[in-house]
Structure formats: C-alpha cells, structure tokens
N, C-alpha and C positions, 0 to 999 in steps of 0.2 A: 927461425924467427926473423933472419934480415930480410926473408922473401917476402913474410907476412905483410913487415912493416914496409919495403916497397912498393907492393899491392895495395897496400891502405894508401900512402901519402899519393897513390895515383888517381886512387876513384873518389879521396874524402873531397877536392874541389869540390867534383858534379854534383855530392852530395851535402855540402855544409849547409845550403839554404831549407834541408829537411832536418834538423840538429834538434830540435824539438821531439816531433814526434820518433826520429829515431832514439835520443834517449831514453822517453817512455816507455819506447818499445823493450828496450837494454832492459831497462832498470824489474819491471815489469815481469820477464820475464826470467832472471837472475831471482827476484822473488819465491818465483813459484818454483824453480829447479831445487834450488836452497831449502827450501820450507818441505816438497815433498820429497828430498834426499837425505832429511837431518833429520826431523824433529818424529818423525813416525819411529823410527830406528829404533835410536834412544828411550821414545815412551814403553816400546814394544820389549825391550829388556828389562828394564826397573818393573815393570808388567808379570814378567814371566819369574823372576827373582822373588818376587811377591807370591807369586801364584806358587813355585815349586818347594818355600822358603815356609810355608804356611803362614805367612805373617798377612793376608791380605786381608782385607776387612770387606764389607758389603758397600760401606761408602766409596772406600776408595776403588773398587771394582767398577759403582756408575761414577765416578770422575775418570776414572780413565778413562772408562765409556764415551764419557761430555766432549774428553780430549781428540781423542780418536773422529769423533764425530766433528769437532771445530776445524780438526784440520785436514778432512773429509773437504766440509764447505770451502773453506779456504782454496784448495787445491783445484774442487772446481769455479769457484770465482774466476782465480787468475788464471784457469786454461783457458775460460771464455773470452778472457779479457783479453791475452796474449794472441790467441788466433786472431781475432778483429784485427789488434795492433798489426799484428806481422802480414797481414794481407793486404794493409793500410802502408805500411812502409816499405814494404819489398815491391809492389808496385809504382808507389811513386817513387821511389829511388832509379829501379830498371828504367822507368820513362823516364826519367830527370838527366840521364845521365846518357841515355840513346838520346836523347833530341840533340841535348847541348853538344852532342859529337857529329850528330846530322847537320847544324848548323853551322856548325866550326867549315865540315867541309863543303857547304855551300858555298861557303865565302873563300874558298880556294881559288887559285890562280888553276882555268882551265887544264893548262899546261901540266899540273902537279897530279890532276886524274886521268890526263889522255890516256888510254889505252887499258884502264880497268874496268876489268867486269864490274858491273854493278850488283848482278845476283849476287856476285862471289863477295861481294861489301858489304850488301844486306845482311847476306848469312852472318858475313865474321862479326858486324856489330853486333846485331841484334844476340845471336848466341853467346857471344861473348862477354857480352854487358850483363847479359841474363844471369851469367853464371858467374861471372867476378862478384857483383853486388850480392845473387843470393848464397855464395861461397863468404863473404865479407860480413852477410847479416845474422847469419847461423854461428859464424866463429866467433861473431862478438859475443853475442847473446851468451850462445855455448860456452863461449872461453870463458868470460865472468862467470855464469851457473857452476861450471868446471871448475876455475882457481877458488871460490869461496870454498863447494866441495870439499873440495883437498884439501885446504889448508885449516879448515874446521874438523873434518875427520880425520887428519893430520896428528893434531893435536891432540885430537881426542883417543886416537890409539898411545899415543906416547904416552898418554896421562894414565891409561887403562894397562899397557905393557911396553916399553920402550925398544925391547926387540922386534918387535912385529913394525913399530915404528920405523926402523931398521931398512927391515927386509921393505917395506914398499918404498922408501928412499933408492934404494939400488936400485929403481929403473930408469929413474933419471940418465946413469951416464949410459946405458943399453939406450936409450930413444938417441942420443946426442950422435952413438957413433954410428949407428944406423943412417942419420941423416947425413953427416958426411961421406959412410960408401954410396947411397942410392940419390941423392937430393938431387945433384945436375943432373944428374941420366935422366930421371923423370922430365924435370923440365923440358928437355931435348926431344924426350919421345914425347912428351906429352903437345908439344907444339906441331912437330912433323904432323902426329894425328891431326891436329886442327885444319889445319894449311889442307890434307887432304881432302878431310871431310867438308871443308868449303868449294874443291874443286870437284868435289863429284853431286855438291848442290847444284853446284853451275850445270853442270854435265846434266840435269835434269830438269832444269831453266831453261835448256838448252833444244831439252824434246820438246817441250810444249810453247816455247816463245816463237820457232821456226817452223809450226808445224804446216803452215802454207809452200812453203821454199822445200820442204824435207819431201812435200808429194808430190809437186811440180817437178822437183828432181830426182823423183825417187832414191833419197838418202837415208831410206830407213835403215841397210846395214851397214854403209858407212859410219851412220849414230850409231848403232845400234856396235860396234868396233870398240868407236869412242868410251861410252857408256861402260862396257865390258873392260876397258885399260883403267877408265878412271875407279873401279869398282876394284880391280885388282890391287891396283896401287892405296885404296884405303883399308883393304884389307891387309898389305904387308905392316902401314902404319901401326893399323890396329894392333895387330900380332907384337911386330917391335915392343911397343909400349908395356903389353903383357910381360915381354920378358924381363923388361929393368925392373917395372911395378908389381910382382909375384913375390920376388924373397922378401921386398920391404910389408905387403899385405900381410905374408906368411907369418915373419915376428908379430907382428900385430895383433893377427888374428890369436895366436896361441901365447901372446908374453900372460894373459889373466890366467891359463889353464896352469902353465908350469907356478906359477907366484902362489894359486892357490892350493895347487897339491904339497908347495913348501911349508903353507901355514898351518894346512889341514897335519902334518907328522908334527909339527908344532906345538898346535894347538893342542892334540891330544895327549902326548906328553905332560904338560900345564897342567890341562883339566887334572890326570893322574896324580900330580904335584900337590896339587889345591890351590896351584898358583893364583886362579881365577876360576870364578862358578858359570854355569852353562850359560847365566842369561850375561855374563856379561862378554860371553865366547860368543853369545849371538849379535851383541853388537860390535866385537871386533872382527870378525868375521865378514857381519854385511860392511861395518865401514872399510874394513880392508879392500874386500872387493869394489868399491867404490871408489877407493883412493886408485888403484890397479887400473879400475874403468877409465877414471883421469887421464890419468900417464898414457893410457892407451889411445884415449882421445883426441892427445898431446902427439901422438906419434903422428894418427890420419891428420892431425892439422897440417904439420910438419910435411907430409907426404903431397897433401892436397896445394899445399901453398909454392911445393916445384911445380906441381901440375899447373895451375891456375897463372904461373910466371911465366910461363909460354902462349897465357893470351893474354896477359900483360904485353909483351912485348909486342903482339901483333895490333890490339887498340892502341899502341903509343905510336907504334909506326904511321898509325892514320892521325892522329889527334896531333903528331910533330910535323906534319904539313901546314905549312905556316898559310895564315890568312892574308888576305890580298890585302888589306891595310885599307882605312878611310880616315881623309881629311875633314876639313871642318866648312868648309868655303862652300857660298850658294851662289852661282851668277846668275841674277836677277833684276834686268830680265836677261834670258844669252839673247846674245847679240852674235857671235861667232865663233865658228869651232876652226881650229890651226892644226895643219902636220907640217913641220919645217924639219927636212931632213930623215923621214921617217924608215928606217931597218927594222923587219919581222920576220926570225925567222924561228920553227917550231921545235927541228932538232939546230945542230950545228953545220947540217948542210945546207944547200944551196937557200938562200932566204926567199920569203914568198912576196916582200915586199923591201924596195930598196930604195933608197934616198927621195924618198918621196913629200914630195910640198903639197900641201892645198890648202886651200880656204873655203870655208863654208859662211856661208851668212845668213843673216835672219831674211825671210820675205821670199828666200829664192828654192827653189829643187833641184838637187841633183840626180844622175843618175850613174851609177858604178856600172861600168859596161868592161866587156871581157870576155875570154875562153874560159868555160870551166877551169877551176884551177888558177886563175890569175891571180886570184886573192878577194876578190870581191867581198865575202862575205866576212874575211880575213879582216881587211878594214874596217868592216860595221862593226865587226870586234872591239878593234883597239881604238876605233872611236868612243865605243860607249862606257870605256873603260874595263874591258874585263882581262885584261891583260896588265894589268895597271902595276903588279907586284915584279912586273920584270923591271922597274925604273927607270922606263925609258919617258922622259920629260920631254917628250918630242912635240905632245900633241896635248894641248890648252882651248880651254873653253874660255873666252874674256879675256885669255892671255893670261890665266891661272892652266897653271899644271895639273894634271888628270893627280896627281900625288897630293895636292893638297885641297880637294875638292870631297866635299861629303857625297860621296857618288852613290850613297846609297837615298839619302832625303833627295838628290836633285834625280834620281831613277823614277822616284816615289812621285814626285810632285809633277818633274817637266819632262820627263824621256816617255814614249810612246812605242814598241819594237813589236814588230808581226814577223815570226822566223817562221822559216822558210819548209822545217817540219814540225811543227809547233805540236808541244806537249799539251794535256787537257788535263786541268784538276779534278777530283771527284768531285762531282756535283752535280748543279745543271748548268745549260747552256747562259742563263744570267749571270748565274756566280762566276763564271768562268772570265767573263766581258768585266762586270763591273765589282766583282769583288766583297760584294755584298751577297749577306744571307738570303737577304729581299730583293735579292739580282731579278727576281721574275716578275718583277713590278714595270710595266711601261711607262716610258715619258718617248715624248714626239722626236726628240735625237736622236733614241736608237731605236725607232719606228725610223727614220728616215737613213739611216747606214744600213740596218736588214736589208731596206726595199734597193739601196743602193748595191747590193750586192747580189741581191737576187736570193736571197738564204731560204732555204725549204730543203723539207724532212719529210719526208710521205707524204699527205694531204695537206700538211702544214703548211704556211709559208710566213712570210711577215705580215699579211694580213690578219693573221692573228698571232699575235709578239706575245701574248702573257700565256699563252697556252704552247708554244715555240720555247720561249725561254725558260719553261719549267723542264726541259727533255733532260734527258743525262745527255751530259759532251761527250762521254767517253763511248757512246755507241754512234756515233757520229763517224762517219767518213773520211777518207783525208781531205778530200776536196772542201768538206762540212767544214771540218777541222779549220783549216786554212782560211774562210771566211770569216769564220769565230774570232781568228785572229786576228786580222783584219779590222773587223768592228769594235775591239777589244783596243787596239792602238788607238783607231780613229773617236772612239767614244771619251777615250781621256783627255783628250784636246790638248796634247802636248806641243810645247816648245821646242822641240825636236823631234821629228816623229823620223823612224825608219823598220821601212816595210823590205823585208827580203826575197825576192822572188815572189811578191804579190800577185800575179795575176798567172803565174803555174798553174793555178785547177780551176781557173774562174774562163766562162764561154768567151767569145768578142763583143756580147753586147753585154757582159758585166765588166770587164774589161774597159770598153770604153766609158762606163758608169764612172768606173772607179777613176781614170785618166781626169773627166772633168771634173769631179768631186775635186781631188787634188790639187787640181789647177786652181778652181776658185778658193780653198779654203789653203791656200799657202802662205798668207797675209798673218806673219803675228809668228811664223814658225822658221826651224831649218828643215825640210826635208830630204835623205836620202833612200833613195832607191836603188834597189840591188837588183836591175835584169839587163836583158838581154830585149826585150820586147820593146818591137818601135814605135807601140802606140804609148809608150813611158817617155820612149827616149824622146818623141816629139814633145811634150810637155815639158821637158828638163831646162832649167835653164844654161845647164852645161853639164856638159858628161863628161866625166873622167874616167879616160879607160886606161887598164892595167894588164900589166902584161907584157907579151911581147909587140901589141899593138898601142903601146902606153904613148897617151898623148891627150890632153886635155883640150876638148876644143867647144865654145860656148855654140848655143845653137837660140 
C-alpha cells in the first residue's frame, strides 16, 4: 500500500488538471463492476430457492425475468459508457503527463542532459508514463469496483453464515506477509529490467540512426556484437525478475483454488445439516469466490505496485532535474550585453572559458574567431542564457543579470539564433522560418532572405517561395537545413541576432550575400557571429578571439 500511494502522490500532479473526467471515469465504472458483481448473484438465488421450493408463481417467474433483463440493459449501458470513458482518460492523462515531463526537461540546464541518450529517454518516458498512468487508472477503477465488492459480499456472507465470513477474512494476513517476503525484490528486479530494456532500444536506435557510418565503416559486426551483449544482458534481467516474481504469482495464482476447495468440504457438510438450502449455497458460494477474487486482486496490486516502483523511481530521476529558472525583467529596447569576469567550465577540469570581459552593443557586429574548441560556440551559449542555472551573474543584458531576465518572452520576442547544425520541426520549410501553420504563405521579406541566400530544392528555388515553402524541412539537406536557419533568425528581425557558423554550406557568392545583408541591416541590433571565415570577419566591427590566440582586437 505505501508503494501504491507513492506512485499516486507522484503522477496525481501531471494529472489533477483531468480530475473531472477521471472521476467519471472512477465513478462510472465502479458502477458497472458493482451492479454486474452483486445484484445478478443474489436475484439468481432467491430465483432458484423459488424454483426448487415450489413456491414460484408465473408472475414472479416474468419479474425476475423484467430483472434479469434490466440489469442485462444496465450492464451493457455502462460497458459502452466506460470504454468511451477509459479511452478518453487514459489517453489524455498518458499525453498530459509525457508532455509536462518533456517540457520540464527542455528547460533544463544543457549541462544536466550532456551526455544522454535521447533514444534511451524516449523509451523510458514514454514506456514509463504509459504504464504508471494505465497501472494507476485500472487500480483505481479496479480497487473501488474491488473494495465495494468485498465489502458488500463481505457482509452479505456473514449475514447468510458467519464462518464462511471467517475463512475469506484469513486471506488478509497471507497477502500482507507475502508482500513483505517478495515486495522489494520485485521492485529491484523489476527496475533492473527496465534500465535494460531501454538500453537494448538504444542498441536498435542505434542500427538504423547510423546506418550511413555502419556501411562506410563496415561496422555491421561490431553492431551486430553490441546488439548481441545488449540482448544478452536483457535477457538475464528478464530471467532475474521471473525468479523473485514466480512464488509471489504462484500464491496468487492458487490462494482461490485452495480457499475454494475449503468451502466446497464446508459447504457440503451445511447443506447435510440444513444449515442453509442450495440457493442460498449458490450465492455464498459465488460471493465467496468473489470476495477470494478480491484479496487476490489485492495481492496483483500489491505485487504490481513494487514492480511499477522501479519506474517510479526512474521518471523521478528525470522529472528531479531541476529547471534552469526564469526571471521576470525585459530590456527594452537592449542596448547591451556584458561578460565581466566570465569562468566556464563543462566538467571540473580545465575550463573552456576564463575570466573573460566583453561588451556587446547595439548597432555593432561581432565576430567570435578561434581554434575549434576555444569555446566559440561555448559563449553564444552563455550569452543567450542557456546556462543560466549554474549562477553565474557574470553576464547582463542592460546591466540586469541573465538570473533575473524572463529569458524565455525576450527569446521569444528579441533573440534571433541560426545553430550551426540546426534541428527541423516536422512540417514544412514555412513553419519551420516563421512558425506559423500558414508559414507557406509569401510576403516580399522572405522573398528577399530566399533569394539572399540562394535557397532551392530540385527545380525549385525562390522564385517560387509559396510552392518552396510548402516542402517538408525534414527531407532537406544539411546545407538546406543551415539556410532555413539562417532565414528563420533573419526573418524575425531580432534585437540580437546570432548566427553560428553561418556560412559552413553556403557557396562564396551566397556568402558574400549574406556578408552585406549584415552589414546593412546591423542598425537597430547586437550581432554575433561564430566563424572563422574572413569574409565575416571583414564585416565585424570587432572580433573577439578566444583561446589560445585570445585577444580582442577592433577592425
């Protein structure tokens, strides 16, 4: 039970803003379990007590009839009604509860994801989430239909023979110490398995995301190795888990077989007595086994709730990665961005950037020049704040702190960034630039960035932009790719625009395009630029290089 309600108080957040229709859903279907677990039962004994008693009459033969039939209709009302429900609420809880964790860690400090697999994140959310919430939506449902159950057939055996009452009482403390020999074990194995079966998704992520590099290199047995270890290693999981998880199933499976063969020597006895007559042996009987069903029900929760605790523990380890924090402040309009003093470093060795000054100002361009590896791109970083949760107050826009800056509205409104391998949203090549649905609509600005870039796609080119901007991005090239982004910075007409390695896949006569576009339109902005290329660096009004050639020098 304390696993259960840790698993609840973890996922009811993501889910309180559906508290509506997952009630309905509850209530609903607690209904129909109730109604088609009680009330047939009981009609169906006072039925046959009539029937074997000769007392039944012709009326009461078509009312039982009417009965049987009412609650015939009944039972399928509320199946129809419940399925809708439960397909209506198990999905949007799964999505409610995958986005809000997708989004938590957008807003991560880079730093807190370096170095994880994304496949292996995907998997664990989305499986994870899948299975906590419909693990959470079945045991409510379940456990309410379950505890009324019980506690109504409960009753209604005590009322009908207090021994029989008895004997399904005792299974109680059998589930109780069941859960104390096997409960953490499960958990334990049941998490190992996870953690595996994430790493042998990756390992298949891993055939077909490289499969360019795997034929150039011919590394199909070296995969093909990998593949085989990680397959190994979930199958010991596997196995593991069988063995904690076997004796607890085994009670499980067999506590209703032994409980009924105790009631059936029981029962018979009785009947011999005149204790009780058949029809009323038929509904202590079925409700007996029902009550049994219960308990047994009670055991799998119990069992499922260690299992289920070991991907608890792995969505908390992602969801307890704290978010990079936003202030409230807009500077409007910038006027200037400060590093006084600036230290960056990734682990705790050698830092990538060291007491570093500069000033940025409005009207002017810079250019970030360097060895690979200086840090260049390092800085366009913690300029734009994406580092912002290490608290280093070094670096101020207005002479406000990147800390208390709503970095996310001044992203939104005045930041403009073209990276350097720039990702593509699904869509097309509009939506991608301007963010809109109706992205493939033209106007004369980004008619005039295409042609400044030279953009074209087979026959296409920007001579025709409404038939160009409707393409998927995602089958675009990197070169493609890189001008997208490009247009996409320059079309927002930002107050700070920085372009990273802009002119890597573009010819020397797009290149020089791009150079005097720049040039003329740096009035009203900050620009930085991240290369290496000296038809940039002639344009800059100073460059700042970094490194071991660090020396800032105005040109």
């Amino acid at each position: 039970m304390k696993s259960l309600l840790t698993i609840t108080r973890f996922v009811w957040p993501y889910l309180k803003k559906l508290r509506g229709i997952i009630f309905w859903y509850f209530l609903i279907f607690t209904l129909s379990l109730g109604l088609n677990n009680t009330a047939p039962t009981y009609v169906l004994g006072l039925f046959l007590d009539g029937l074997t008693g000769g007392t039944l009459t012709t009326n009461q033969l078509l009312i039982y009839c009417g009965i049987f039939f009412v609650i015939f209709l009944c039972n399928l009302l509320l199946s129809y009604i419940n399925r809708m429900m439960s397909a209506r609420a198990t999905v949007r809880s799964w999505a409610s509860m995958s986005q809000q964790i997708y989004q938590k860690l957008q807003k991560a400090s880079p730093r807190a994801l370096a170095g994880k697999n994304t496949a292996e994140l995907v998997s664990r959310i989305n499986s994870d989430v899948n299975s906590l919430v419909n693990y959470l939506m079945s045991t409510g449902t379940m456990g309410l239909g379950m505890a009324l159950i019980f506690v109504i057939n409960l009753g209604l055996v005590f009322y009908l023979d207090p021994w029989c009452g008895l004997m399904a009482l005792s299974t109680i403390p059998m589930m109780i110490l069941m859960d104390k020999l096997y409960g953490s074990k499960i958990a334990q194995a049941s998490g190992a398995r996870a953690q595996a079966r994430d790493q042998y998704v990756s390992s298949l992520d891993e055939q077909l995301r490289s499969v360019r590099s795997i034929r150039l290199g011919s590394l199909f047995d070296l995969l093909g190795k990998r593949y085989t270890h990680r397959t190994e290693e979930l199958e010991k999981a596997y196995v593991k888990y069988q063995k904690v998880a076997y004796p607890y199933a085994m009670f499980q499976g067999n506590l209703g077989d032994i409980m009924t063969i105790i009631l059936m020597v029981y029962a018979s006895w009785a009947i011999l007595q005149s204790r009780f007559t058949v029809g009323q042996f038929i509904i202590i009987n079925t409700y007996f086994s029902l009550i049994v069903s219960c308990m047994s029900y009670f055991i799998s929760v119990s069992q499922n709730a260690q299992e289920y605790l070991g991907l608890y523990r792995r969505l908390k380890e992602l969801t307890d990665i704290p978010e990079e924090g936003n202030g409230s402040k807009l500077p409007s309009p910038l006027e200037n961005i400060t590093a006084e003093g600036l230290d960056f470093s990734y682990t705790e060795g050698e830092p990538v950037l060291e007491n570093l000054s500069q000033t940025f100002e409005r009207d002017k361009i810079y250019c970030l020049a360097g060895r690979n590896g200086s840090g260049k791109s390092t800085l366009a970083d913690v300029l734009l704040g994406l580092y912002v949760s290490d608290g280093d107050p070094s670096v101020k826009y207005n002479g406000i702190p990147l800390q208390e800056l709503d970095l996310y509205g001044l992203r939104a409104q005045a930041v403009g960034v073209s990276e350097q391998e720039p990702m593509m949203l699904c869509g097309s090549i509009g939506f991608n630039i301007t963010y809109r649905e109706d992205g493939a609509q033209e106007d004369a600005r980004l008619r005039e960035l295409l042609e400044m870039v030279d953009f074209r796609k087979g026959e296409l080119d920007w001579h025709d932009p409404e038939a160009l901007l409707r393409l998927n991005a995602n089958e675009l090239s990197g070169g493609q790719k890189q001008k997208v982004s490009i247009v996409k910075a320059l079309y927002k007409d930002p107050e700070l625009l920085v372009l990273d390695e802009p002119t890597s896949a573009l010819d020397a006569e797009s290149r020089k395009r791009l150079a005097d576009y720049l040039k003329a339109h740096a009035k009203g902005r900050i620009t930085i630029l991240v290369s290496h290329d000296q038809e940039l660096l002639d344009i800059a009004d100073e460059v700042v290089r970094l490194g071991k050639e660090k020396v800032a020098a105005a040109e």
